[in-house]
N, C-alpha and C positions, 0 to 999 in steps of 0.2 A: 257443483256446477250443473247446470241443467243441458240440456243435450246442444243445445244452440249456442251454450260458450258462457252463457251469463250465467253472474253468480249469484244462486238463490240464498234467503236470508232464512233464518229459523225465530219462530217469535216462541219467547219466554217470559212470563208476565209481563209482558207489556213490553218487554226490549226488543230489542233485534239487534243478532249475534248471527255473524256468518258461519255457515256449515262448513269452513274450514276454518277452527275455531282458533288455529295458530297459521298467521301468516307470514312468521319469521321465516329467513331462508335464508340469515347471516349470522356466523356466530364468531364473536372473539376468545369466544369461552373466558369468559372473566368471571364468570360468576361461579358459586360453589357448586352447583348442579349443572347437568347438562339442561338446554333449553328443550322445552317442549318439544319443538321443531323433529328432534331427534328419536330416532327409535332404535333400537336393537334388535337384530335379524331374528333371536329366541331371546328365551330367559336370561338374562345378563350375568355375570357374576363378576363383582365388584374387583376383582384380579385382570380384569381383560384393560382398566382403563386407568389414568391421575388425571384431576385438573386440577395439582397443585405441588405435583413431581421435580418440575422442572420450570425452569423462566418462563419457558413459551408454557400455558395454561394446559394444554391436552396433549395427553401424550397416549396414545394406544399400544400396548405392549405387544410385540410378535405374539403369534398363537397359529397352530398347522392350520393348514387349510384341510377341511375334513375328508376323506375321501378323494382327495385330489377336484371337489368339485366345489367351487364358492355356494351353490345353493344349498348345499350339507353346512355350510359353517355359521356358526350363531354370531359367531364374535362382531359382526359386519355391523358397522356402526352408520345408519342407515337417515336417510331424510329424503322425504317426497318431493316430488320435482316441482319447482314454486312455478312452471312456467311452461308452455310448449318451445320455445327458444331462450336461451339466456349461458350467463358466461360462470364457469367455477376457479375460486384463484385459492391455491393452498401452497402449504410448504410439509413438503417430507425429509426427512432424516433416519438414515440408514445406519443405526450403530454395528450392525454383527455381519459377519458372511452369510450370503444365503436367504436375508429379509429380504422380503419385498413388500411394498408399499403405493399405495396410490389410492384412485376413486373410480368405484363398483357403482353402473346406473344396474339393479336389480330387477328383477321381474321373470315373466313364466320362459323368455331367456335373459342372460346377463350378458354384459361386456367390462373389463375392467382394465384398463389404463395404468399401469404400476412401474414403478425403479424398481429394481431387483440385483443389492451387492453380491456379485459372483467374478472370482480368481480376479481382483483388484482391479477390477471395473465396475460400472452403476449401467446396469443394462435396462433400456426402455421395454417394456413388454405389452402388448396388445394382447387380451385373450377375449374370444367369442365365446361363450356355451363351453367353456375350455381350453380350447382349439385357443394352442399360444404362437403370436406372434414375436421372434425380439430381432431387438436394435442395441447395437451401443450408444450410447448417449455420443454425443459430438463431442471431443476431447476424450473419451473413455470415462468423464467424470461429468456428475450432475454441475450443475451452476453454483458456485461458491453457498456456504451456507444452507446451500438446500438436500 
């Protein structure tokens, strides 16, 4: 994008291909790879993820958060933001005590939105730069199936 909002184009023999050369920003994960779209906060290793584990296509395994702080942790399964405003719709599932789960907007600070199963509840948790926020979820339980 050039500084005024519009999206400059890149000529390559004679095409033209937008400088942002994936503009997926939805995934079903049906396919055997993750989509472009996606990146890995480090070098990945092939243990952090399935997309073919389970029914639903992507499953990301628990892994510590590094140092207590998300920008130490590589595992963060990451995609740039398609938009200055727009909407993100997922489903989490919490098999063990003590997981927590949700979606990290990253950068030079983060915030991350996550459920987190602790002593038989699904707690909501808001964290800034760390700095955590929680809530019980309404009922003490997420929304069926999620």
């Amino acid at each position: 994008m050039s500084d005024n909002g519009e999206r400059r184009l890149r000529r390559s023999r004679g095409r033209r291909w937008p400088t942002n050369a994936c503009d997926l920003s939805s995934d079903d994960f049906e396919s055997p790879e993750l989509g472009r779209q996606w990146q890995w906060h480090a070098n990945h290793e092939p243990h952090w993820f399935s997309l073919g584990a389970r029914p639903r296509p992507l499953r990301l395994f628990a892994r510590p958060v590094l140092n207590g702080d998300l920008a130490d942790t590589p595992n963060l399964l990451l995609q740039k933001l398609p938009a200055r405003a727009f909407t993100v719709t997922t489903t989490v599932e919490l098999a063990g005590h003590g997981e927590r789960a949700g979606l990290v907007v990253m950068g030079k600070s983060h915030a991350a939105l996550a459920v987190q199963r602790s002593l038989g509840q699904q707690l909501l948790t808001l964290s800034i730069n760390n700095a955590r926020l929680r809530g019980a979820c309404p009922g003490g339980r997420a929304a069926p199936g999620r």
